[in-house]
C-alpha positions in Angstrom: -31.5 -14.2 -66.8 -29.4 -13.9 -69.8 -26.7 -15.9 -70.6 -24.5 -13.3 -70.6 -24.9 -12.9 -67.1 -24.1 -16.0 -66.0 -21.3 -15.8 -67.8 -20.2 -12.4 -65.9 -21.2 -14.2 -62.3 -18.9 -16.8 -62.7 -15.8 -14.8 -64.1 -16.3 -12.6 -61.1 -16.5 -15.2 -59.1 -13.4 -17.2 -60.0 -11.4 -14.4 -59.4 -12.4 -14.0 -55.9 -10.8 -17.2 -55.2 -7.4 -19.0 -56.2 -9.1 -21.2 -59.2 -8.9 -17.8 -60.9 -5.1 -18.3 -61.7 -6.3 -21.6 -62.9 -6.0 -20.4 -66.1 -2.0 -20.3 -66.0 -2.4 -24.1 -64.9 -1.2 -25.5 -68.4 1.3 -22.8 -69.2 3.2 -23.6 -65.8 3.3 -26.7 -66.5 4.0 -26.8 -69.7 6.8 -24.6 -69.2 8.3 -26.5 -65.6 9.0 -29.6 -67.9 10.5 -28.3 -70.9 13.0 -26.9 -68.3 13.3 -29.6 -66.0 16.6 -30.7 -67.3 18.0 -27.7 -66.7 16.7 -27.3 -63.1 18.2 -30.8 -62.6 21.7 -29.3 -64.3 21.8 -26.6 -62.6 21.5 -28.7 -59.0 24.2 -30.7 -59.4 26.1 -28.0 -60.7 25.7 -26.3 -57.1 25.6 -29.5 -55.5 29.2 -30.2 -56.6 30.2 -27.0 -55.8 28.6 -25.9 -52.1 29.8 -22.9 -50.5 28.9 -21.9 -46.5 26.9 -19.1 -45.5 27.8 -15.6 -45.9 30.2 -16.9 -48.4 28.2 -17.9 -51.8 29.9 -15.8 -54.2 29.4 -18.7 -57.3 26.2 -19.3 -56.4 25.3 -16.0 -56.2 26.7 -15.0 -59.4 24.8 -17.9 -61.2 21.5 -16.8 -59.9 22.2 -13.4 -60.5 23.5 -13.8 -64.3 20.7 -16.2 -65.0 17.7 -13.5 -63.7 20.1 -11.0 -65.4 19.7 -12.8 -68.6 15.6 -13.5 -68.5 15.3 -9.3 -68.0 14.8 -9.4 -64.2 15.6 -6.2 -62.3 18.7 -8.0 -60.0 20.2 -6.3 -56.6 23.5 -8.3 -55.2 25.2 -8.2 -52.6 21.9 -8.2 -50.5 23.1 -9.8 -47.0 26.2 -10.4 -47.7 25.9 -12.3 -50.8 22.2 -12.1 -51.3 20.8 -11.6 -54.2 16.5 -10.0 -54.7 15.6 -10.4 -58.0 12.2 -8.1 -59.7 9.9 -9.3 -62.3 7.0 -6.4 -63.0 4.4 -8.3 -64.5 2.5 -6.9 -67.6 -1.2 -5.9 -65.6 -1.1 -4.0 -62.6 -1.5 -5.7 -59.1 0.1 -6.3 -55.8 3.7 -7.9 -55.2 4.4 -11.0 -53.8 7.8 -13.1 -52.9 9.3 -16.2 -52.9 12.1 -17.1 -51.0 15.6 -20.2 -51.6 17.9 -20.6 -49.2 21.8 -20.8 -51.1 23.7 -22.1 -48.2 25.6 -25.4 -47.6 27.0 -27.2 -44.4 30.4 -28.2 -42.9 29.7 -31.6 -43.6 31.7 -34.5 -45.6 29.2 -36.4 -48.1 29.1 -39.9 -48.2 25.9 -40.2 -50.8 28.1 -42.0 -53.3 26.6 -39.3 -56.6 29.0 -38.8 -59.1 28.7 -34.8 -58.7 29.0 -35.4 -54.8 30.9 -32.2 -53.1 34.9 -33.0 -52.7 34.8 -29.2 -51.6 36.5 -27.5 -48.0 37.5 -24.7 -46.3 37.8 -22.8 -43.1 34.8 -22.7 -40.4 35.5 -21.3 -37.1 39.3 -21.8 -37.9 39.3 -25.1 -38.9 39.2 -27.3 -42.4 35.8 -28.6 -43.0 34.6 -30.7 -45.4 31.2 -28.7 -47.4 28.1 -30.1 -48.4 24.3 -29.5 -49.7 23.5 -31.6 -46.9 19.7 -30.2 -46.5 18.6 -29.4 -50.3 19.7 -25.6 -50.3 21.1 -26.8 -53.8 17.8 -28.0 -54.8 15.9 -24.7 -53.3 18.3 -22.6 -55.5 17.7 -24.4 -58.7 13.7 -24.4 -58.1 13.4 -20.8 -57.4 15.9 -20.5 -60.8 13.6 -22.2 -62.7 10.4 -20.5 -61.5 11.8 -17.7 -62.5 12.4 -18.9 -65.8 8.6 -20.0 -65.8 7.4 -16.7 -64.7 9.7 -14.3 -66.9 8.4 -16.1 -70.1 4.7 -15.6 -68.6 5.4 -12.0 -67.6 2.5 -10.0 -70.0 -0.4 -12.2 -68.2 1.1 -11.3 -64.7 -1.0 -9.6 -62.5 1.5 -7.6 -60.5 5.3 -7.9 -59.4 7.1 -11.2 -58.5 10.1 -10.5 -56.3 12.9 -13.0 -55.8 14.6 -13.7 -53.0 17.5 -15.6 -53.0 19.3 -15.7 -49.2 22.7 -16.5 -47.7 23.4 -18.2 -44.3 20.2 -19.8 -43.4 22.0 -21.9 -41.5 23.9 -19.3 -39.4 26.1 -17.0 -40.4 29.7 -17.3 -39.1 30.8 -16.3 -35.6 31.1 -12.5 -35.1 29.1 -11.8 -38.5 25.3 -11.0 -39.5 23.5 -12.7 -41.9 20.8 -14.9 -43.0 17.5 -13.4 -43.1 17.3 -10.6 -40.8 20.4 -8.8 -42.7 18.7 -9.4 -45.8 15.4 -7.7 -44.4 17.8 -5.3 -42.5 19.0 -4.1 -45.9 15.9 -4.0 -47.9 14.9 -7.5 -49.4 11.1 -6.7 -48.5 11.3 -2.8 -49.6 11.5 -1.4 -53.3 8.8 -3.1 -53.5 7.3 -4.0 -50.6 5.6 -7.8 -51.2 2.5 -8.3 -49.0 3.0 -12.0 -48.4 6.0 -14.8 -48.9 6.2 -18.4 -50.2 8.9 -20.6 -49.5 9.6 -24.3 -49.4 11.8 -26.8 -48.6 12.9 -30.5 -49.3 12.5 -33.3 -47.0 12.4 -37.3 -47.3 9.3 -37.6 -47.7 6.9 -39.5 -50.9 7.6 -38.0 -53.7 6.5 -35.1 -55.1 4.0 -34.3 -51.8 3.6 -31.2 -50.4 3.5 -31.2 -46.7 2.6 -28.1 -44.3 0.3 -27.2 -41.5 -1.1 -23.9 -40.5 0.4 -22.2 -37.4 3.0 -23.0 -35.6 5.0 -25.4 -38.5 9.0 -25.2 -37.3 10.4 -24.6 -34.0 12.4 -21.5 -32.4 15.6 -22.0 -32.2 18.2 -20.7 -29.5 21.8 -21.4 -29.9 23.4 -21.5 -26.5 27.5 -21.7 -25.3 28.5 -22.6 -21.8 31.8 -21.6 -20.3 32.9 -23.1 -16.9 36.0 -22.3 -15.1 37.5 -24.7 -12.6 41.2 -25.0 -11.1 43.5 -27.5 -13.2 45.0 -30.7 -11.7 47.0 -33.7 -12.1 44.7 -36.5 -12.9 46.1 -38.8 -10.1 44.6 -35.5 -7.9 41.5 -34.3 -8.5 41.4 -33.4 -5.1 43.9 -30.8 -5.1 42.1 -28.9 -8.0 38.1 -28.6 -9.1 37.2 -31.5 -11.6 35.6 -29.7 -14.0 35.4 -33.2 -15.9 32.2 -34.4 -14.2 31.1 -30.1 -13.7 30.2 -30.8 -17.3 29.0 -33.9 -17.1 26.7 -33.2 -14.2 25.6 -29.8 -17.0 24.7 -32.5 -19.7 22.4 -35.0 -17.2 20.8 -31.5 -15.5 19.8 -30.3 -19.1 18.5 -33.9 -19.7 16.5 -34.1 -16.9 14.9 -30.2 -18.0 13.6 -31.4 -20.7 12.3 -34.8 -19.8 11.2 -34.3 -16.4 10.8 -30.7 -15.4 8.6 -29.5 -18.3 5.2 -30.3 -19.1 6.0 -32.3 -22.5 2.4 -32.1 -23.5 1.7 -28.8 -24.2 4.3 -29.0 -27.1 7.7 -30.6 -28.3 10.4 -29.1 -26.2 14.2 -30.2 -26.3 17.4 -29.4 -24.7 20.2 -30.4 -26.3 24.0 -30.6 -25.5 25.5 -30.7 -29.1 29.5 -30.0 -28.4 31.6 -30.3 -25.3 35.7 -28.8 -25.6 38.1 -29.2 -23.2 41.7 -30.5 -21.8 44.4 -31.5 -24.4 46.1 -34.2 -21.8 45.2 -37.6 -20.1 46.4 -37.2 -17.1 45.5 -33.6 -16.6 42.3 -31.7 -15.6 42.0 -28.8 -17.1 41.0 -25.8 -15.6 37.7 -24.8 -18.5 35.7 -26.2 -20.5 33.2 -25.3 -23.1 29.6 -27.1 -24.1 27.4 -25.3 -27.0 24.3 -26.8 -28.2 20.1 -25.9 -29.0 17.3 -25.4 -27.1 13.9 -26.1 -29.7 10.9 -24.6 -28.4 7.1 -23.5 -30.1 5.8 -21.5 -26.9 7.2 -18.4 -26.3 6.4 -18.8 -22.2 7.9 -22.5 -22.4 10.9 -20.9 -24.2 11.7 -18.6 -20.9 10.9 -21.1 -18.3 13.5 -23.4 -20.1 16.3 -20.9 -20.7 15.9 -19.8 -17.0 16.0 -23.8 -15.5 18.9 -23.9 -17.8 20.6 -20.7 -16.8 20.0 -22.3 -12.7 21.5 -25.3 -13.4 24.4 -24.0 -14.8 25.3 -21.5 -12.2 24.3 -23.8 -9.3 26.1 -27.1 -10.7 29.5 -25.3 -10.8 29.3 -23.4 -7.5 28.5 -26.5 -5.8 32.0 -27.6 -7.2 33.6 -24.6 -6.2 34.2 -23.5 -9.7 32.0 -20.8 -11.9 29.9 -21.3 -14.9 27.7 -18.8 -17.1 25.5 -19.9 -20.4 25.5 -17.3 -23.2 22.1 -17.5 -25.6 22.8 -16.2 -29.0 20.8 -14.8 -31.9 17.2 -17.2 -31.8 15.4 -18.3 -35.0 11.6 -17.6 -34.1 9.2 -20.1 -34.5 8.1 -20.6 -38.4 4.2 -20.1 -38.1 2.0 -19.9 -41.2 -0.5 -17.3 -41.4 -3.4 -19.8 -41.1 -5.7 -17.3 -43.6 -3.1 -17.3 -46.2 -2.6 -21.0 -45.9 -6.2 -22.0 -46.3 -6.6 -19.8 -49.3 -3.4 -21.7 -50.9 -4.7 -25.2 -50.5 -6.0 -25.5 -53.8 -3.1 -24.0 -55.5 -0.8 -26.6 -53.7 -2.9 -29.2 -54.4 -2.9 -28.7 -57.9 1.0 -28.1 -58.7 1.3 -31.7 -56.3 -1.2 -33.0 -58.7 -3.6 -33.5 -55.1 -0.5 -35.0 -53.2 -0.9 -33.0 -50.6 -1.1 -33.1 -46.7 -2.0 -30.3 -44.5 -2.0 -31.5 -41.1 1.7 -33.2 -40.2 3.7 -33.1 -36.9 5.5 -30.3 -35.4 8.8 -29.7 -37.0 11.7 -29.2 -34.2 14.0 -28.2 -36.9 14.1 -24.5 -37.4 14.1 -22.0 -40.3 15.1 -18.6 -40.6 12.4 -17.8 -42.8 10.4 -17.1 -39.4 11.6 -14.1 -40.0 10.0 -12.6 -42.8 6.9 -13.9 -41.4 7.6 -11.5 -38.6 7.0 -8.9 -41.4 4.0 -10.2 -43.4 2.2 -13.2 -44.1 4.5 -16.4 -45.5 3.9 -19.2 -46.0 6.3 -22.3 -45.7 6.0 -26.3 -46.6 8.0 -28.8 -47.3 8.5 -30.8 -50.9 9.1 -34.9 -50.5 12.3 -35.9 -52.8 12.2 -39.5 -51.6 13.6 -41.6 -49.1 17.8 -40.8 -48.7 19.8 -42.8 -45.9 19.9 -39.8 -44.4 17.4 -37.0 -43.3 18.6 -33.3 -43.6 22.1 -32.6 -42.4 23.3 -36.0 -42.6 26.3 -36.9 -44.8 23.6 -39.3 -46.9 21.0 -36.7 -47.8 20.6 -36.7 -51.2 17.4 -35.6 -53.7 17.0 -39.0 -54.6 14.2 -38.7 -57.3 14.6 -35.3 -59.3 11.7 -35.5 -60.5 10.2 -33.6 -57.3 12.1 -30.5 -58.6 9.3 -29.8 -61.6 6.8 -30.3 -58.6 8.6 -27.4 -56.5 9.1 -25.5 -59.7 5.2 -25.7 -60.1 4.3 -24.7 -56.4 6.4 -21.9 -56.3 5.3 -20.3 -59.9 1.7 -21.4 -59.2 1.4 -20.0 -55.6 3.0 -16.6 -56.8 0.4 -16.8 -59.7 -2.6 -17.4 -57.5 -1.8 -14.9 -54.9 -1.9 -12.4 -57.4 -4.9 -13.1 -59.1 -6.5 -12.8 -55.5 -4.8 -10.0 -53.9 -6.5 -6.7 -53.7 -5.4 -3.3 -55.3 
């Protein structure tokens, strides 16, 4: 055969798999650690200044100006305060997304950095203390800098990158929408349409790893609030009233004993848990209501009803038996985050490279939960986490902190590179 041939074989066949993008290999990251200080500036910058979902008007506006500024097509007010960001590439091709999270928590920091958040405001109708307590701040300045990475690279892009930057992934406020379904809900996947989704998000963990596993990754998550009535009382009578007191108490070991001993804890992780419990203002007096909230964390779909149905009979039963009344509400549920196993074999070897092969594809069921489920509802995604070192704290603890920020020019890679990849790949 002539040499020219062989030649021909192997470009065709490099582009039928992801070490075709391979060629953008040195230009990402080339171009990830010239801007590496500013990814680093730009987390602290939202770091010291968080904001709660539904409500990140600075943030927003930084993304927005800074896509504004490297020629991205930019929609606001997406969600709330979302803001989709679109990079056409210079070849044709298909359209893929990637997805940050903007959001802080009602949390005070105690990590002791010198741009620590000193920010509050009002949740629920109370002052609370806000802070990038699970890396949002990080996500934002990643997907910033990718962009930057991608927008100088745009002429050898095969296709359309969209950006999705999201409020509220953490729950909007009570009584409002938000997070991911109102950003799909108002056209974050349309105009155009991507055909899959790449998110990540930062853990402790080594490093600079990537960690996922195909499937079922992240739990479903249902937010639950129980409301019992009793009859109030003097404390030195419990008699002459219903001692809602130990109602509740009885709620919390019954919800307990669910998850421990009534389901079948092999099949997968399943947890019941009784987060908040409000009620009485007095010592000496029982009052006549009370009010428990917490999560129920679930990865089968059957498991999830026979739970939220034990639950739903305990409560009822528990507070007739004392003479009172009790009724659990269930509120909007976060599906389980399940990545579509085709799309997360092909992006191995892009992972693997951006991690510089520190990679592991085969860790523990998550029972934390992400709203990003939800755009995997709509097409493939595909999620995994990015290891910044070993804080005091794990996510939403006052000590989470990025410790080494040098695993931002990792996620800056991965999220460019994946983007990259899947285009080279995707059909037209």
């Amino acid at each position: 055969m002539p040499k020219g041939f062989w030649i021909a074989a192997v470009s065709a066949l490099a582009l039928a798999s992801p070490a075709a993008a391979q060629s953008f290999d040195g230009a990402v990251f080339a171009a990830a650690k010239k801007i590496q200080p500013k990814v680093v500036e730009w987390r602290r910058d939202i770091h010291e200044h968080p904001e709660l979902g539904n409500n990140e008007v600075r943030t927003a506006k930084l993304v927005a100006e800074h896509l504004k500024k490297l020629g991205i097509e930019v929609r606001t007010g997406v969600g709330k305060t979302g803001v989709v960001g679109v990079l056409k590439g210079g070849r044709p091709g298909g359209v893929v997304a990637l997805r940050a999270d903007m959001d802080g928590l009602p949390v005070q920091e105690q990590t002791g950095a010198p741009f620590a958040s000193k920010v509050t405001t009002t949740y629920n109708g109370q002052t609370v203390h806000v802070a990038h307590a699970c890396g949002h701040d990080a996500h934002v300045a990643i997907l910033m800098g990718a962009a930057e990475v991608l927008a100088g690279m745009r002429d050898k892009i095969p296709g359309t990158v969209v950006f999705v930057f999201q409020p509220a992934e953490e729950g909007p406020p009570v009584g409002e929408e938000g997070g991911a379904p109102l950003m799909i809900k108002e056209g974050a996947l349309k105009n155009p349409a991507p055909a899959a989704i790449f998110g990540l998000h930062v853990v402790p963990g080594e490093v600079g790893q990537l960690t996922w596993r195909p499937g079922p990754m992240m739990a479903a998550s249902d937010r639950y609030e129980i409301k019992l009535k009793g009859k109030q009382t003097h404390g030195a009578n419990p008699w002459s009233g219903i001692d809602i007191a130990s109602m509740q108490a009885e709620v919390v070991l019954a919800f307990n004993q669910i998850a421990a001993r009534q389901i079948n804890v092999t099949r997968t992780p399943t947890i019941l848990t009784v987060a908040t419990v409000h009620g009485g203002v007095r010592y000496n007096i029982i009052p006549d209501d009370f009010t428990l909230a917490g999560t129920l964390r679930t990865f089968d779909p059957e498991l999830r009803k026979d739970v939220m149905a034990r639950a739903e009979k305990a409560v009822k039963g528990i507070a007739e038996r004392y003479g009172g009344s009790g009724q659990i509400e269930w509120g909007t549920p976060n599906p389980v985050t399940s990545n579509d196993p085709a799309l997360t074999a092909k992006m191995k070897p892009t992972l693997s490279r951006a991690a510089g092969g520190k990679i592991k594809d085969d860790i523990d069921y998550i029972t934390g939960a992400e709203d990003f489920s939800y755009y995997q509802r709509e097409i493939p995604g595909l999620f995994y986490d990015l290891g910044i070192g070993f804080p005091k704290g794990v996510n939403h603890s006052p000590f989470f902190n990025v410790m080494d920020e040098s695993a931002l020019e990792v996620g800056v890679r991965a999220q460019a590179l994946t983007a990259l990849d899947y285009l080279a790949t995707a059909k037209r």
